[in-house]
C-alpha positions in Angstrom: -17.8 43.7 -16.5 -21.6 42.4 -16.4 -23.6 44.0 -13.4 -26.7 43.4 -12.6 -28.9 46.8 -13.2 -29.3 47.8 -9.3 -25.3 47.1 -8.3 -24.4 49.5 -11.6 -26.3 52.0 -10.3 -24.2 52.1 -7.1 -21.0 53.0 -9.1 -19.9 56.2 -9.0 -16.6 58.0 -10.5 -15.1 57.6 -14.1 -15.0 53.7 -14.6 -11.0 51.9 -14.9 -9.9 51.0 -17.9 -7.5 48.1 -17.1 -6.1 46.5 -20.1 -2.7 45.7 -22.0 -2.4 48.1 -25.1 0.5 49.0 -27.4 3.8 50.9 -25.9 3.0 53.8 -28.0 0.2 55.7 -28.5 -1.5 55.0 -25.2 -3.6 57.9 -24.9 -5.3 57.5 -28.0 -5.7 53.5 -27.2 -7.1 54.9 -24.6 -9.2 57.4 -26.0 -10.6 55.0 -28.8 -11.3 52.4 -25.4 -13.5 54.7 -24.0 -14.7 55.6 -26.6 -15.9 52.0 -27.5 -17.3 51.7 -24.4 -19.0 54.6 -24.5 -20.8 53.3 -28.0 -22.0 49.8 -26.7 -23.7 51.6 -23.5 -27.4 52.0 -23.8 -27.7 55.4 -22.4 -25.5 56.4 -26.0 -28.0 54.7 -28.4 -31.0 56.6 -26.7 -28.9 60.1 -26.9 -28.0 59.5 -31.1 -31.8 58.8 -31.5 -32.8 61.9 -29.6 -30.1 63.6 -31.8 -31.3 62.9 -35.1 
C-alpha cells in the first residue's frame, strides 16, 4: 500500500498483514512479514544509522 505522506499519517493501530502464506509456520511467516516491512520503512534506516 502506497499513501501519500499526509493520509499515512492519519493511520493509527498495528498495520494488517493480509496475505496468503504457507499452512505451517504462520507465525514465523508472519514474523519474518513484519519484519520485512519493518526494514523497507524509512523511519528503520534513520534508527540503524543513529545506532552505529
Amino acid at each position: 500500500m502506497v499513501l501519500p505522506e499526509d493520509k499515512a499519517r492519519e493511520l493509527r493501530g498495528p498495520p494488517a498483514i493480509d496475505g496468503i502464506g504457507p499452512t505451517g509456520g504462520m507465525d514465523e511467516y508472519w514474523r519474518r512479514a513484519d519484519e520485512n516491512r519493518r526494514r523497507q520503512a524509512k523511519w528503520w534506516t534513520q534508527e540503524a544509522e543513529r545506532a552505529a
